[in-house]
C-alpha angles and dihedrals in degrees: 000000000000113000111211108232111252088343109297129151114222095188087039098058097035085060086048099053100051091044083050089051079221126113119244117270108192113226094194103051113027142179107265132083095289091068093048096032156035090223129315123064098235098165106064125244114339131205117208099211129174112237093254081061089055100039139016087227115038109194125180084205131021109189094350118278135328142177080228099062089072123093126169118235129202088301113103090225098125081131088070095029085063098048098049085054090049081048095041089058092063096077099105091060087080102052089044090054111023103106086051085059102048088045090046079048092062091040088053086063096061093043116043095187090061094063084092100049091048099049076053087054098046088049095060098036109035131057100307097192100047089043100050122020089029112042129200080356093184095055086052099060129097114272116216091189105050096031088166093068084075108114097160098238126125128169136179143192130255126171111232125175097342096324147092102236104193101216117206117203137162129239107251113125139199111242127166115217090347099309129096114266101201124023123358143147142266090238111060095224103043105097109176102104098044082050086050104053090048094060087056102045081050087057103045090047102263139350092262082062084064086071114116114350150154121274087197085068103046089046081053089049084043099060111352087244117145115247129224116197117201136205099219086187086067124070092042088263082150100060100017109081089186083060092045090053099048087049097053088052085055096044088050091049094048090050095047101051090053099261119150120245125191119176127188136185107235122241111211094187135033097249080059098069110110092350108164112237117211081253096067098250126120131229124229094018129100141240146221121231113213119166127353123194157146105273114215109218127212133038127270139009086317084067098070097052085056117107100194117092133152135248106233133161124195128221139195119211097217080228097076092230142044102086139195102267092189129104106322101014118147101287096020120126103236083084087080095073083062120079117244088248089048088054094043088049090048097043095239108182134177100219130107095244100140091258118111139165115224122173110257095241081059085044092060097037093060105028128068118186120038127191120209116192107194116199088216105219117222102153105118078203085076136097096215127072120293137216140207111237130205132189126190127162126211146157142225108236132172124225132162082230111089095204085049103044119101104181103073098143126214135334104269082072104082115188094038109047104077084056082075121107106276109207143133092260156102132237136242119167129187119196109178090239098053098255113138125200113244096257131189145144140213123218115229129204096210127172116299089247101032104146095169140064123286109248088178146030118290123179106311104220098176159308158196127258125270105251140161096241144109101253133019119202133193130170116202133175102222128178111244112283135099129281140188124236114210119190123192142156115237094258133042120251098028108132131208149116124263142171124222114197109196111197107194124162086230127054107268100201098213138191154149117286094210100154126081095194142349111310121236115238134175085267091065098079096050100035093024137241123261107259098176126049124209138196120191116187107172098190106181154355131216128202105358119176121262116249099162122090084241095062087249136088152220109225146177147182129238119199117194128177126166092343084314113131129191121177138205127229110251117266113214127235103345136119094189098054123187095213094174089182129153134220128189114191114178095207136222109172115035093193094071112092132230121248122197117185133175116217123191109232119234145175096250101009140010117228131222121258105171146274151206135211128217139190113232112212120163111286138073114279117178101187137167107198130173120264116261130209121231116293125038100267112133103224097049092099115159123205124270128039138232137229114218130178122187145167133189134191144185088213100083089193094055099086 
């Protein structure tokens, strides 16, 4: 579903333009400062002109699209200009995929359900960048033989909170002394890239508000991928050949299956911003990342039988200039290892167009931050592997109230956090500046049946960091259970809305958790209401008896309270289990007992290992009792123990 910015119609003013014979002027985004600044005018006296009044031949595309049509102006929005290179050298991606799509489109007729999963799928096999963030891009093109169709309105499509926003714009463009002042291309009369950028400078308040960004979130607008960013000073990938190698292969998936990269060198000061190393290189810029690929060495048939090729990646300077000058830059003689067909495969090219190939040791050595954009597929019409995806909305609010506050901050703040929504999601957060809220989330291990919200903390399993931008990813392998996700901004009291996307390879099955405790209904009075909480963790058994041909078992742990069951997962060929499961049991009546049992688990029927029972009054108890057989004699012990916390409360709201 596509959202029209601030309500406009794209298909609606274009038809009332041409019935009005005028060309369309944008309201809500004119031609004056407001539309190029916060406040002040630093660029001199600009001149909003059409393209014809740029060209004699407006195109929207000259020669189809490439990572090089793209130049930087005097925005410091590297940071865009990359992300729509790593977007351009897609292209190829349409032409390779275009008669699946036409035959899933005739499939989707016959199975209504399927039209999502196969917008998912065009979306990670066709042209990612025509079909998305330029719509019926023919139809928008200019038309020499029906000049009159031109009603001067473009728009384009961005994803934004969970959503694809179609933003209409005219096409009237800043230019200083007849040239354009930010994006534009290497051909005078193509205009898509400067159209482009002003869509998104509509949509983010201003162009001013393009300056100095983050490529992570534009590769994010450009797809609706979810975007990794990664420290390649961590994880020793500089010294360790063994990581080097894993992330290549990564970094290889994520290109091939028609993901976005993006890759930047830190600067840690101000004089370091687009400092020029010796190697060519600049700090504080970023990159776009265009082809990566094993590279074969040598010339001939004897080439192919070789088994030695190199790991290189190839980048673009949105410059258009300013190139790496190290081993296998663009003249170097290194080339000469590489046949003449392996070059010509690879484009390789001898200008100094801002595009280079390095070999990927030389990449990590030099480079210090990398963004991977991942097209999650989630299509089960794919070959490749596909993911469960979940989408839930929320917001941070503040309230006196602590069981109604939702802005309790991290968790360094105690006594707030757990006031956070508590929820299975990821965040995303727009501000109109551009100034985003430090955002972040823990991962909970909660009791297998929680239903209600945590009031204390459970088994922290994980997290993201805490950072001002607009969106956090981690990505995290976890045993079956269930988790609490809890979302929150650095400091408490900070509001805002966010979106958290959870990709798992099972269903997840997520929801909200809103309650803080049972509810009371009519029925309370007639059937009670809970006045204890416990909470049973059985964590772990020693020394159970083997029931399996092979001396071993396969146990698992039943935990039953007031008719209430929760069960663990089995755990294979042990006999000393570490169960680590969770049971929450609202309580009616405090005078009923807890049992706990461990069953092995078997293909017709499962046997017996033992249990205990245990009387739950208000208080903490940690125990490790021996394992009893069925009935309440004394002497009927079974071998093996178990080793039992918990913790009951009158406070329902204390755990």
């Amino acid at each position: 579903m596509v959202v029209p910015y601030e309500g406009q119609s794209y298909s609606a003013l274009k038809k009332r333009s041409q019935q009005d014979g005028r060309l369309f002027e944008d309201p809500l985004f004119p031609t004056n400062d407001r539309s190029l600044f916060y406040q002040n005018n630093s660029v001199g006296h600009v001149t909003w002109r059409r393209p014809q009044e740029l060209s004699r031949n407006p195109r929207l595309f000259v020669d189809g699209i490439s990572a090089h049509d793209l130049h930087q102006g005097q925005l410091g929005n590297c940071w865009f200009v990359a992300a729509c290179s790593s977007l351009a050298s897609r292209e190829a991606l349409w032409q390779k995929q275009r008669r699946l799509l036409v035959f899933l489109s005739w499939m989707i007729l016959m199975e209504t359900v399927w039209s999502k999963r196969w917008m998912v799928l065009e979306t990670e096999l066709g042209d990612t960048f025509r079909v998305l963030v330029i719509p019926d891009w023919k139809d928008q093109e200019w038309d020499s033989e029906r000049p009159e169709s031109y009603a001067g309105i473009f728009h384009f499509q961005f994803w934004r909170l969970g959503q694809w926003v179609d933003v209409v714009i005219d096409d009237r463009l800043p230019t200083l002394n007849g040239n354009l002042i930010y994006c534009h291309s290497n051909d005078t009369n193509e205009f898509w890239s400067a159209l482009v950028e002003k869509a998104y400078a509509k949509m983010c308040g201003c162009y001013e508000a393009l300056d100095g960004g983050n490529t992570a979130d534009a590769l994010v607008d450009f797809t609706g991928g979810v975007s990794e960013p990664m420290d390649l000073t961590e994880n020793n990938y500089k010294t360790d050949e063994n990581q080097r190698s894993q992330l290549f292969e990564r970094v290889l998936k994520v290109h091939n299956r028609g993901g976005l990269i993006s890759c930047s060198i830190r600067a840690t000061t101000a004089a370091d911003m687009e400092l020029r190393l010796d190697c060519g290189l600049v700090k504080g810029h970023a990159y776009a990342v265009t082809d990566v690929r094993r590279v074969r060495l040598g010339h001939g048939l004897l080439a192919f039988f070789r088994s030695d090729k190199l790991t290189m990646i190839r980048m673009r300077n949105p410059w258009g200039q300013r190139e790496w000058t190290g081993p296998w830059s663009d003249s170097s003689e290194e080339w000469q290892k590489v046949s003449k067909s392996e070059r010509e495969r690879m484009g390789v090219t001898v200008e100094d167009d801002g595009e280079f190939w390095m070999t990927f040791d030389d990449f990590i050595a030099n480079f210090t931050d990398l963004i991977l954009c991942r097209l999650i597929n989630t299509s089960y019409l794919s070959l490749h592997k596909t993911w469960e995806e979940a989408v839930m909305r929320g917001s941070w609010h503040r309230h006196d109230d602590p069981l109604l506050n939702r802005a309790g901050g991290c968790s360094n703040n105690k006594h707030t956090f757990l006031q956070n929504p508590q929820k299975d999601r990821r965040a995303t957060l727009r501000d109109g500046r551009g100034e985003n809220l430090p955002i972040g989330f823990d991962i909970h291990r909660v009791e297998l049946n929680r239903k209600y919200r945590i009031h204390a903390p459970q088994q922290k399993v994980g997290g993201s960091i805490y950072i001002n931008s607009r969106s956090v990813f981690l990505r995290t392998d976890l045993p079956e259970g269930r988790y609490v996700i809890i979302t929150t901004t650095f400091e408490p009291g900070l509001e805002g809305e966010f979106l958290l996307r959870i990709f798992t390879d099972v269903p997840s099955d997520c929801s909200e958790l809103t309650l803080d405790e049972p509810p009371q209904t009519c029925w309370s009075g007639l059937c009670g209401f809970p006045s204890l909480v416990s909470q049973v963790h059985v964590l772990q058994a020693d020394g159970l008896a083997a029931h399996d041909s092979d001396g071993a078992s396969d146990p698992y742990v039943i935990i039953t309270c007031e008719g209430e069951k929760v069960r663990s997962a089995v755990q294979k060929n042990t006999c000393s289990p570490s169960f680590n499961t969770k049971g929450l049991f609202y309580r009616k009546r405090s005078n009923r007992p807890i049992s706990i049992q461990i069953f092995n688990h078997n293909v017709l029927l499962d046997s017996f290992l033992g249990q205990v029972t245990l009387p739950a009054e208000p208080g903490e108890i940690k125990k490790t009792l021996h394992l009893k057989d069925k009935g309440d004699r004394r002497d009927n012990d079974l071998p093996g123990t178990i080793t039992v916390a918990i913790v009951t409360s009158s406070t329902l709201t204390s755990i």
